[in-house]
C-alpha positions, 0 to 999 in steps of 0.5 A, a space after each residue: 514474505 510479503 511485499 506491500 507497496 505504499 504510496 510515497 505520501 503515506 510516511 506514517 503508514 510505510 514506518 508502521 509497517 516496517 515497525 512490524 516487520 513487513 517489507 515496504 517500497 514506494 509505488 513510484 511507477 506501474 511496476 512497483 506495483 506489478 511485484 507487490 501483494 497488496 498497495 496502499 494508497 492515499 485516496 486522495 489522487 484516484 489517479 495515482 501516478 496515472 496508473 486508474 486504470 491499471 489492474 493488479 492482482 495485488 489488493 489495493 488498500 485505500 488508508 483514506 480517512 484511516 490512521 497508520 495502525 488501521 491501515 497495518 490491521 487492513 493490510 494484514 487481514 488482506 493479507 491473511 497474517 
């Protein structure tokens, strides 16, 4: 199963994708990312947490502009379900 890591202000989104079934933790610090497949932030900071210049293998979603539903339909075609 796949881990999706979700900005801690993106409530609607992180609930979406529980409702679907995926598992969900807050990205709180450089390592929750390290053990995620795919992130979605905000897009309001570009500097989440301070991690701009992180990289991650993990796809990065930015729900920006998007409600919940598009970004679970995003996440799951980044993730190939």
């Amino acid at each position: 199963m796949a881990l999706i890591g979700v900005e801690g202000t993106l409530t609607d989104v992180k609930d979406a994708l529980k409702e679907r079934g995926h598992q969900v933790v807050d990205l709180h610090s450089e390592e929750d990312v390290d053990q995620c497949d795919c992130c979605v932030i905000s897009g309001q900071d570009k500097d989440v947490m301070g991690m701009s210049t992180i990289s991650t293998d993990a796809s990065v979603i930015n729900a920006d502009g998007y409600n919940a539903e598009n970004v679970c339909q995003m996440v799951e075609k980044k993730l190939g379900i």
